[in-house]
LOFI-638531 format. One record per residue (C-alpha): residue number from 1; residue in three letters; chain; x, y, z. Coordinates in Angstrom, 2 decimals, padded with zeros to 5 digits. Example, Ala and Ser with C-alpha at 12.3 -4.5 7.8 and 13.67 -1.06 7.14 Angstrom:
residues 2
r resi 1 resn ALA chain A X 012.30 Y -004.50 Z 007.80
r resi 2 resn SER chain A X 013.67 Y -001.06 Z 007.14
end
This chain:
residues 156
r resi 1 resn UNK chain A X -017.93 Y 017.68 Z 020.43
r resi 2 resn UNK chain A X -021.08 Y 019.13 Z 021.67
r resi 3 resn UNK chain A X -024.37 Y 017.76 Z 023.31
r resi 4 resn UNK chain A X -027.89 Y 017.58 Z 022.39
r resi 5 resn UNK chain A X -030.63 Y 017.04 Z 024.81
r resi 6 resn UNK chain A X -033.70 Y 015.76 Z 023.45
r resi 7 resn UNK chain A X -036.81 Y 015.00 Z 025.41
r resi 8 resn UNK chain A X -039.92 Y 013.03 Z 024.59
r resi 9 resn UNK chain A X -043.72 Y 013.53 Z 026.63
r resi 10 resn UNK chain A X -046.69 Y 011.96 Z 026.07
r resi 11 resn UNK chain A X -049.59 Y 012.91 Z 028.12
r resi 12 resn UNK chain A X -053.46 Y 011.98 Z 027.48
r resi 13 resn UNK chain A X -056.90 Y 012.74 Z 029.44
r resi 14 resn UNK chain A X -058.62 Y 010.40 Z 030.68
r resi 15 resn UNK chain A X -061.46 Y 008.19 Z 028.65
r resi 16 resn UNK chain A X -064.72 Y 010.05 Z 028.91
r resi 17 resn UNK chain A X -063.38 Y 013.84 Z 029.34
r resi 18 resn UNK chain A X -064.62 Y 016.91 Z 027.86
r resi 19 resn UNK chain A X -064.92 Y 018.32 Z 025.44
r resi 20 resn UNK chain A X -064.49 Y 014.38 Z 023.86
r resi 21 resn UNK chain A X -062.76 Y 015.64 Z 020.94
r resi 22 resn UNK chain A X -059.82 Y 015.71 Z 023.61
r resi 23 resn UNK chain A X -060.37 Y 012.54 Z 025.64
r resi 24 resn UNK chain A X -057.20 Y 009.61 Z 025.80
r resi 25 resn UNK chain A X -057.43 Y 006.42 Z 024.75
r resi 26 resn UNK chain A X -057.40 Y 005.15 Z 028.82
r resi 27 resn UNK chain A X -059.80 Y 005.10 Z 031.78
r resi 28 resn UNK chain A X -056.99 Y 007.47 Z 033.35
r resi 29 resn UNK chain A X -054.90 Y 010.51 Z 032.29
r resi 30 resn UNK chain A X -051.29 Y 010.25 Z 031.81
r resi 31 resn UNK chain A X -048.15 Y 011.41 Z 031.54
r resi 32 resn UNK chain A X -044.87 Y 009.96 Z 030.30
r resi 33 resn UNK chain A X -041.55 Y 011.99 Z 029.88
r resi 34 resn UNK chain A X -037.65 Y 010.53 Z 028.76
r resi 35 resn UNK chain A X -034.60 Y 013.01 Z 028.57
r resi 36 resn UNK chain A X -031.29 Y 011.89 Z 027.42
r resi 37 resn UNK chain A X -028.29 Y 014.04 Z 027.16
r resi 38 resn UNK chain A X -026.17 Y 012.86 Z 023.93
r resi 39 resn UNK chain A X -023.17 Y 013.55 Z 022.71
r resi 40 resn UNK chain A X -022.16 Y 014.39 Z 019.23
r resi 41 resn UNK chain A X -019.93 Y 015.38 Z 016.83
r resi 42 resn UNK chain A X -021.49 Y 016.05 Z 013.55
r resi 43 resn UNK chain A X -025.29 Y 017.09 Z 012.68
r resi 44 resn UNK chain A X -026.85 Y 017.24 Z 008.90
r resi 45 resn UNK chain A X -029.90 Y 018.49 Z 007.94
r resi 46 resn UNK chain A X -031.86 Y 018.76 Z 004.68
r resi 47 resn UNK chain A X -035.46 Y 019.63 Z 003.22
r resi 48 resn UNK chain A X -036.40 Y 016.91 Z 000.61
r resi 49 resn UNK chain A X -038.99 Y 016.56 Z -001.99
r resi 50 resn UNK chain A X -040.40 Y 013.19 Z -002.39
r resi 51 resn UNK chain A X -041.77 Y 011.21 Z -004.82
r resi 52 resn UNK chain A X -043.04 Y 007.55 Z -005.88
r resi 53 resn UNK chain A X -039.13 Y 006.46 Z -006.44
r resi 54 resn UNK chain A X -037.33 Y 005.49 Z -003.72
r resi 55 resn UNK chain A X -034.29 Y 007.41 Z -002.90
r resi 56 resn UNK chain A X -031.24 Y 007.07 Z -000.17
r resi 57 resn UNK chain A X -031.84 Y 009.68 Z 002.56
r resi 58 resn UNK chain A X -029.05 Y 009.28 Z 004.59
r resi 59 resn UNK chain A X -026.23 Y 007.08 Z 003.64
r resi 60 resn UNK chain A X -024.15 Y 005.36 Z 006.36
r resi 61 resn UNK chain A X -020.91 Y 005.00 Z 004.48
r resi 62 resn UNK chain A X -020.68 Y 008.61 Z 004.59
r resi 63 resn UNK chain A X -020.74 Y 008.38 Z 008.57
r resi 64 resn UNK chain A X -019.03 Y 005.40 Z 009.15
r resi 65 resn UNK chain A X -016.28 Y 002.54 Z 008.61
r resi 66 resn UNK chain A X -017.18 Y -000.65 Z 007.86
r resi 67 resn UNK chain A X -015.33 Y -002.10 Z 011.35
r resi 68 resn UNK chain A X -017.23 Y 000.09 Z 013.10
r resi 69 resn UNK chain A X -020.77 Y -000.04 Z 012.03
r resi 70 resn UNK chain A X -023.29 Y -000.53 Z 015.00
r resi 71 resn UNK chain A X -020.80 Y 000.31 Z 017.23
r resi 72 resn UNK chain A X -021.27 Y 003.70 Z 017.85
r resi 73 resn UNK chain A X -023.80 Y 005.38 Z 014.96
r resi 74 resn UNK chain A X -026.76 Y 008.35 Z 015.65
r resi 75 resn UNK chain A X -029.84 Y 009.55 Z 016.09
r resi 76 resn UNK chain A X -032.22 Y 010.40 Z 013.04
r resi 77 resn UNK chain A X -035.04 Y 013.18 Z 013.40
r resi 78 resn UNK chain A X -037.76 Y 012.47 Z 010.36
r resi 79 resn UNK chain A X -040.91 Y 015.18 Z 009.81
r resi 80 resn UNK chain A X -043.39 Y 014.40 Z 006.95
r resi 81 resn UNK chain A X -044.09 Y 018.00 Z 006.54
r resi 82 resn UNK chain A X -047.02 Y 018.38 Z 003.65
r resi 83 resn UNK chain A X -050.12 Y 019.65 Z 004.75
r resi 84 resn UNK chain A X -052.87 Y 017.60 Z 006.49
r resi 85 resn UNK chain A X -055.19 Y 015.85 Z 004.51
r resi 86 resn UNK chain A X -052.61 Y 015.88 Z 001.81
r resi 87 resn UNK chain A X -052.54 Y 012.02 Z 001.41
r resi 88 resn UNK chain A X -048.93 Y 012.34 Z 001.27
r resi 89 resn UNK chain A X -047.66 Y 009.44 Z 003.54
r resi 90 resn UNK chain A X -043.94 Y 009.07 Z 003.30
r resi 91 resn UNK chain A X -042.42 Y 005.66 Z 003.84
r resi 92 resn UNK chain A X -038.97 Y 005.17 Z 005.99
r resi 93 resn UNK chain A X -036.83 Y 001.74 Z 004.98
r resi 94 resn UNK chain A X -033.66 Y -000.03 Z 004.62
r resi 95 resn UNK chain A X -033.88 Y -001.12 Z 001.07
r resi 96 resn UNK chain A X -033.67 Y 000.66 Z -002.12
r resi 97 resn UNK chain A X -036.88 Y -001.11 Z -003.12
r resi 98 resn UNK chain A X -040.33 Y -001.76 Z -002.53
r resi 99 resn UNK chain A X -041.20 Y 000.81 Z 000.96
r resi 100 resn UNK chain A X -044.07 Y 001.82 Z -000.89
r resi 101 resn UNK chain A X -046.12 Y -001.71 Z -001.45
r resi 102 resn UNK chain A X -048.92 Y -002.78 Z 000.66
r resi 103 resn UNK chain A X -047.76 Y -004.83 Z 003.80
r resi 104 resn UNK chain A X -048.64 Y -008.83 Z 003.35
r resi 105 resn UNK chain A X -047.97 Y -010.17 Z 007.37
r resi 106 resn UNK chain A X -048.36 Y -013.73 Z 005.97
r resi 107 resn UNK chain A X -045.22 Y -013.37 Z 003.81
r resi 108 resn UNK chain A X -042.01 Y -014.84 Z 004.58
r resi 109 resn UNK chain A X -039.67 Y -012.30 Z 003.42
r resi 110 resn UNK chain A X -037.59 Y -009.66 Z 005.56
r resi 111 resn UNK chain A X -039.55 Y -006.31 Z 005.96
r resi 112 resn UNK chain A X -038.09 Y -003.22 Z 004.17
r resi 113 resn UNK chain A X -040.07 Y -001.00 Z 005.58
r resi 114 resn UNK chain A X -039.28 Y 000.63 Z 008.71
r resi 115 resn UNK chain A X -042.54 Y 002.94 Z 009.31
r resi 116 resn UNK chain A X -044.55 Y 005.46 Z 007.14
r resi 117 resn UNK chain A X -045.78 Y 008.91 Z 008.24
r resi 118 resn UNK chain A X -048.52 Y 010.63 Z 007.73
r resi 119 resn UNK chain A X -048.66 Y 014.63 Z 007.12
r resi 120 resn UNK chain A X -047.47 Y 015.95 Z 010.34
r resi 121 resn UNK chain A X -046.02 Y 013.02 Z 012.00
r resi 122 resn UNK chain A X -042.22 Y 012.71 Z 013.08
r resi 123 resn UNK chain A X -040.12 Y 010.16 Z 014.47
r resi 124 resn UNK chain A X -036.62 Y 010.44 Z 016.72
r resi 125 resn UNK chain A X -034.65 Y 007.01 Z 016.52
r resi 126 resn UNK chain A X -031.60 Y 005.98 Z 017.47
r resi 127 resn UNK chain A X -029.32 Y 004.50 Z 013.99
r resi 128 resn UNK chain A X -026.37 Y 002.31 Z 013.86
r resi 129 resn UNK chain A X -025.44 Y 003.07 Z 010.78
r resi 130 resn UNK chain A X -025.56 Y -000.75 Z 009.50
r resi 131 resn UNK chain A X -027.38 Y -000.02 Z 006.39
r resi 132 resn UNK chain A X -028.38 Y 003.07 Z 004.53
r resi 133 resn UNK chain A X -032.43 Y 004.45 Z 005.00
r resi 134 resn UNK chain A X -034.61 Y 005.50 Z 002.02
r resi 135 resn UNK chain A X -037.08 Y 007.11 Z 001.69
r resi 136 resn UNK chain A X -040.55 Y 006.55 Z -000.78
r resi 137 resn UNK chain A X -043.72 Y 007.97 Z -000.77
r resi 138 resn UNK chain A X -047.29 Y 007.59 Z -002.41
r resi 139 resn UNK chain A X -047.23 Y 010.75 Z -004.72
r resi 140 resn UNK chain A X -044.92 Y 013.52 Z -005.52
r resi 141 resn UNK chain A X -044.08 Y 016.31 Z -002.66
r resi 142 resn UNK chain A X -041.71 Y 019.60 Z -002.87
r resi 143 resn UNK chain A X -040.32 Y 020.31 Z 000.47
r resi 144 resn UNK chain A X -041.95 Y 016.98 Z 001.91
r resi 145 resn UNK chain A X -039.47 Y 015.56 Z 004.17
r resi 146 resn UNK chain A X -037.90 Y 017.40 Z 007.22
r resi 147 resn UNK chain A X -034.77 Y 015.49 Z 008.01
r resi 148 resn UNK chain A X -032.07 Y 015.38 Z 010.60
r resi 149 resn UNK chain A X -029.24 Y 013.72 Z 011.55
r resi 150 resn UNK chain A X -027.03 Y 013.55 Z 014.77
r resi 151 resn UNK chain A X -024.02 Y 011.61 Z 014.37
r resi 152 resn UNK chain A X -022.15 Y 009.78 Z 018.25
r resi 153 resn UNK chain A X -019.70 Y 011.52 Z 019.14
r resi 154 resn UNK chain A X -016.79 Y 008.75 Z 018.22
r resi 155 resn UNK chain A X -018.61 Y 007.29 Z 015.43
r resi 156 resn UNK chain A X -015.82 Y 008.38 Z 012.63
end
């Protein structure tokens, strides 16, 4: 077993600051900081290309029992790591189909995409290990996709 500690901040100006190139989105600055401490018992990590097929990224059954799924699961770390102004967004689901087509909100169907990230961005979210995640992007990447995972301590 050992223990992670991750930490989030946000901070922002204020509206209106100089230079404006760094001004926040609010009349007033601010600051916003979580720490957890968490403990685990496994990590994996990989470097992935990506392409316009979807592929799994992490599969749960490799983590977890059937019983026990959503009981006790992890924490993912994603990092869409192209260059900027690459145009390579990379798409984060829960199906093995369709992350990569445009988004009708009118539809009635069940969503199968989770988020998408632009060149640079990362997410940290907590997973219960109830379904697999893929991963699909808009064009074809080498070394594209930063990727970690933190599995509870418990969880197998």
């Amino acid at each position: 077993m050992g223990v992670i500690t991750p930490t989030l901040t946000l901070t922002s100006k204020a509206a209106g600051s100089s230079p404006a190139s760094d001004a926040g989105p609010l009349s007033f600055a601010f600051q916003l900081s979580a720490t957890d401490t968490l403990s685990i018992d496994q990590v994996a990590t990989k470097i992935i290309d990506v392409d316009g097929t979807h592929e799994v990224l992490w599969d749960a059954s490799d983590y977890i029992t059937t019983s026990a799924a959503g009981s006790k699961g992890g924490f993912v770390y994603v990092k869409n790591i192209t260059a900027e102004g690459s145009g390579r967004n990379i798409m984060i689901g829960t199906a093995n189909s369709g992350l990569s087509d445009e988004v009708d909100l009118t539809a009635t169907v069940d969503a199968e995409r989770l988020f998408t990230l632009q060149p640079g961005e990362f997410a940290f979210f907590p997973w219960d290990m109830t379904f697999d995640l893929y991963e699909d992007a808009n064009g074809s990447t080498s070394n594209a996709l930063e990727t970690w995972l933190f599995v509870r301590t418990g969880t197998n």
